[in-house]
Structures are given as structure tokens and as C-alpha cells.
Backbone as JSON, one array per atom type, in Angstrom:
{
  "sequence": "XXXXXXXXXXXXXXXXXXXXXXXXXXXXXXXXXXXXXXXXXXXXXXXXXXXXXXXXXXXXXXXXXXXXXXXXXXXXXXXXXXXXX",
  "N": [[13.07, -18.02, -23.44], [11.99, -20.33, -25.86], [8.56, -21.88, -26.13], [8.21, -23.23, -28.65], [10.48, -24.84, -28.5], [11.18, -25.92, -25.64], [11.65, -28.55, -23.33], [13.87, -31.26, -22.66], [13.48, -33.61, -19.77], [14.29, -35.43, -17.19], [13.32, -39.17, -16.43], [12.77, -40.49, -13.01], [13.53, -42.99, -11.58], [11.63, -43.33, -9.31], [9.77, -42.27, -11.7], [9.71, -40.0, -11.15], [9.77, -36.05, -11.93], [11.58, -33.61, -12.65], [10.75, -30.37, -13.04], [11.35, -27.47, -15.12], [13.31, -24.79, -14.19], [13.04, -22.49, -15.71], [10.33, -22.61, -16.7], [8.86, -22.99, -14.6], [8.35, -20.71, -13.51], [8.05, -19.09, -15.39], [5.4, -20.12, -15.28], [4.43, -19.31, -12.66], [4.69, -21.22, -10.52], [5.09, -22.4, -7.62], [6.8, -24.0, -4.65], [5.34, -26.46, -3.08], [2.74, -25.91, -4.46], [-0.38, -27.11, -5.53], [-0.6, -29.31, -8.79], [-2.34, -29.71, -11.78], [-2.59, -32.75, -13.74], [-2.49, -34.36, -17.0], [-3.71, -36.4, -19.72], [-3.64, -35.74, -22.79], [-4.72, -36.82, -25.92], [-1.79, -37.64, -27.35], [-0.15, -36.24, -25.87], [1.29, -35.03, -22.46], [-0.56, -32.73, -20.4], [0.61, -30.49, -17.85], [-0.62, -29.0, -15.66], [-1.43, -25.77, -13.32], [-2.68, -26.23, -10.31], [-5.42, -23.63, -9.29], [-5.93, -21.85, -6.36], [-8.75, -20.62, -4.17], [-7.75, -18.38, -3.11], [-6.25, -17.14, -5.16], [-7.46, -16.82, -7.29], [-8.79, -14.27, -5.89], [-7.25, -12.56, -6.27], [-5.82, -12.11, -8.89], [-7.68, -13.45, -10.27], [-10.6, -12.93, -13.08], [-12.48, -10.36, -12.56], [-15.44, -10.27, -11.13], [-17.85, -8.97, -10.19], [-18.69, -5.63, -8.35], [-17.98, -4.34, -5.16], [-18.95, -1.22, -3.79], [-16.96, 0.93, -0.87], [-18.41, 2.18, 0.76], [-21.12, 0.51, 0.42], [-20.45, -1.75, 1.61], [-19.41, -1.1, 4.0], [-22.38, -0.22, 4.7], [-23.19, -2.46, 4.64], [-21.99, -4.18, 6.86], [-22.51, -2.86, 9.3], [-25.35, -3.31, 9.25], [-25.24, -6.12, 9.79], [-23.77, -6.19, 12.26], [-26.12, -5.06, 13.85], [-27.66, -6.51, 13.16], [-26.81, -8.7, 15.22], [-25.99, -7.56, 17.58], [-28.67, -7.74, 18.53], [-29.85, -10.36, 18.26], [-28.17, -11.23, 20.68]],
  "CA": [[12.61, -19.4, -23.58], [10.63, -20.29, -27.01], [7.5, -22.29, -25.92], [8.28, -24.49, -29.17], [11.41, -25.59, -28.22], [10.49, -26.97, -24.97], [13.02, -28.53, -22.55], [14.01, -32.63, -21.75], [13.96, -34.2, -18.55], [14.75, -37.08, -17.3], [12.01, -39.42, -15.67], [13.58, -40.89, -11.94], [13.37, -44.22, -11.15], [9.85, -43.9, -9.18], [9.0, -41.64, -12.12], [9.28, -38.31, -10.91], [10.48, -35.15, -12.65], [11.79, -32.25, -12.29], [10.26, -29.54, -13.58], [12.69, -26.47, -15.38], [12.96, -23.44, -12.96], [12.57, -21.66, -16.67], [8.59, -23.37, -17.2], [8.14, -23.1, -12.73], [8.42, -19.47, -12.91], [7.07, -18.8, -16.26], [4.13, -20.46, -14.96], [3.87, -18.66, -11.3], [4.77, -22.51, -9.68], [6.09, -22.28, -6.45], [7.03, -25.38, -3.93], [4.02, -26.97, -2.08], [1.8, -25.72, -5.0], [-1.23, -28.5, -6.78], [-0.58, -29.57, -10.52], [-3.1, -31.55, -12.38], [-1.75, -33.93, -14.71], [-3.7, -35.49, -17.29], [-3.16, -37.11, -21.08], [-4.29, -35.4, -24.19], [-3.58, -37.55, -27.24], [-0.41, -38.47, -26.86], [0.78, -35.75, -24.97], [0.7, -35.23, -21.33], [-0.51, -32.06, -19.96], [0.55, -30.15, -16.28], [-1.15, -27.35, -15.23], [-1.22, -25.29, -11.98], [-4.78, -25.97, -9.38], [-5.19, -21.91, -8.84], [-7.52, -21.88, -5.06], [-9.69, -19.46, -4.0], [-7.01, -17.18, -3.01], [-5.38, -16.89, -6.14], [-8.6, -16.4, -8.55], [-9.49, -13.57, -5.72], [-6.09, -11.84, -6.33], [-5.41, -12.45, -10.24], [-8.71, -13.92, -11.3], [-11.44, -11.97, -13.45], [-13.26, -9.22, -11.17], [-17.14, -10.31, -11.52], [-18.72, -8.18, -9.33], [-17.94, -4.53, -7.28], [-19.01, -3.4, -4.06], [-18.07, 0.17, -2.65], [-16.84, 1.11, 0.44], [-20.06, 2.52, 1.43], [-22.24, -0.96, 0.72], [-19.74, -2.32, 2.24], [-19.77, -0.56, 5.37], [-23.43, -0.52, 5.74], [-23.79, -4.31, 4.97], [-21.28, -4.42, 8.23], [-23.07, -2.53, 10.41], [-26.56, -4.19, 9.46], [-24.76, -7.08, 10.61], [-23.36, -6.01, 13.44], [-27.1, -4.38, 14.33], [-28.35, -7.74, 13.6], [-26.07, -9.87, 15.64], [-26.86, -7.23, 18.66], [-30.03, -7.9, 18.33], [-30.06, -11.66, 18.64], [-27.51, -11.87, 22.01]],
  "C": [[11.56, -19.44, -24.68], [9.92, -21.44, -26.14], [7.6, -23.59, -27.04], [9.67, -25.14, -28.6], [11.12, -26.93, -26.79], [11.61, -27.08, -24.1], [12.81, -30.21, -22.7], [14.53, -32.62, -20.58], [13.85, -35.32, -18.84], [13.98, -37.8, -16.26], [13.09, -40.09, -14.69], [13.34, -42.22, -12.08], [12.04, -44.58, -10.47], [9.52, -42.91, -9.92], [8.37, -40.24, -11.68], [10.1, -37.39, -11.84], [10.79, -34.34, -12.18], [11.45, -30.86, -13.13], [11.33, -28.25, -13.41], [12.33, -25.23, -14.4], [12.3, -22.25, -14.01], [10.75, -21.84, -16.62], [8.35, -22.77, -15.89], [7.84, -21.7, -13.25], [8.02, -18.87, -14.34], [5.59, -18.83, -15.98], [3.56, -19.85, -13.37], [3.79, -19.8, -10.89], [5.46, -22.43, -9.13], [5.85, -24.1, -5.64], [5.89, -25.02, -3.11], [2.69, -26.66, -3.06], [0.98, -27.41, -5.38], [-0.86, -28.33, -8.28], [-1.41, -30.5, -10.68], [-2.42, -31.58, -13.67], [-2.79, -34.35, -15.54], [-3.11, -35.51, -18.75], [-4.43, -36.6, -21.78], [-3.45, -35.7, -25.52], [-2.32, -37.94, -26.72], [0.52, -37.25, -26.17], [0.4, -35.82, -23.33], [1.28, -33.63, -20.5], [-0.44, -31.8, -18.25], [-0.03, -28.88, -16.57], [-1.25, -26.96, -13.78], [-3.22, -25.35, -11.47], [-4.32, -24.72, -8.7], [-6.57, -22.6, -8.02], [-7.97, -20.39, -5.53], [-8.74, -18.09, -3.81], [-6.25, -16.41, -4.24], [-6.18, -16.51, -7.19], [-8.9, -14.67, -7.79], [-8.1, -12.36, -6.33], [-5.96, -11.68, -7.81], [-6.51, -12.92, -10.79], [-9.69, -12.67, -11.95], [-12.17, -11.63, -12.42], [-15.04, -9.94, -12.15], [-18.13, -9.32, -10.95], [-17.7, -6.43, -8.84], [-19.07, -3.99, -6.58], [-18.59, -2.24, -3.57], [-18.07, 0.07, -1.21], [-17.57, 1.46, 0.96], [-21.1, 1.51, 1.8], [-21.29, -1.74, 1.7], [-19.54, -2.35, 3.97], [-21.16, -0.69, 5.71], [-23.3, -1.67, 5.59], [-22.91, -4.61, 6.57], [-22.05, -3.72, 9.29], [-24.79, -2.57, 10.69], [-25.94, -5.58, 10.16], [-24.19, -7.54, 12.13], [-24.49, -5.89, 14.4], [-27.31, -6.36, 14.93], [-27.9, -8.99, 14.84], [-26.01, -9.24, 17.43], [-27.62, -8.04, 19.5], [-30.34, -9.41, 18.99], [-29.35, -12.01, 19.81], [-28.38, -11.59, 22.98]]
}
């Protein structure tokens, strides 16, 4: 699939589309996903709303904790939560 070429659809009657299975799955768009929509110049961009789950999986890493901080921060927590019943 070239990227300039592109594809036509055809708008429905209440103005829906169908989006190419080539573009869906180029783009990692599955059924039940969010798209925002919006108009630049005279075109009109879709893009995919990536949640929280999907930035933690595929998004840039910002941080790292080891399995060690990791573990104690759990079992300060655990101490603490003792502590307070």
C-alpha cells in the first residue's frame, strides 16, 4: 500500500465510512477502538485515541524500577497497611 496513493470511499447516507482493512491494520485499529477526527485545511484527519494501556505496552519507557525496589516498595506497603488494621 503506497501512503500517496491513498484509497476512495464512499460516504453512507448518515455519513459514515468505512474505513480500508489495508489503513485499519496498518494503523493497529481494531473494532470498538476511539478515533479522533478533526479538519486540517482542507483535509480531514483520523487518528487512533491510544489509553493508558496501550502507551504502557508500546509507549516510550520513561522511567525503570527493578525487581528489588519493587519488591521492597511492596512489602513497606504491606508493613504499612499491617500496621494501620
Amino acid at each position: 500500500m503506497s501512503d500517496a496513493a491513498g484509497f476512495e470511499v464512499k460516504v453512507s447516507k448518515k455519513r459514515l465510512l468505512t474505513l480500508p482493512k489495508a489503513i485499519a491494520d496498518k494503523m493497529g485499529i481494531k473494532e470498538g477502538m476511539r478515533l479522533r477526527m478533526y479538519v486540517e485545511g482542507e483535509r480531514i484527519v483520523i487518528e487512533p485515541v491510544r489509553d493508558a494501556f496501550w502507551y504502557a505496552l508500546h509507549g516510550p519507557k520513561v522511567g525503570y524500577i527493578s525487581f528489588r525496589e519493587l519488591e521492597e516498595e511492596s512489602e513497606r506497603e504491606q508493613e504499612r497497611l499491617q500496621d494501620s488494621a
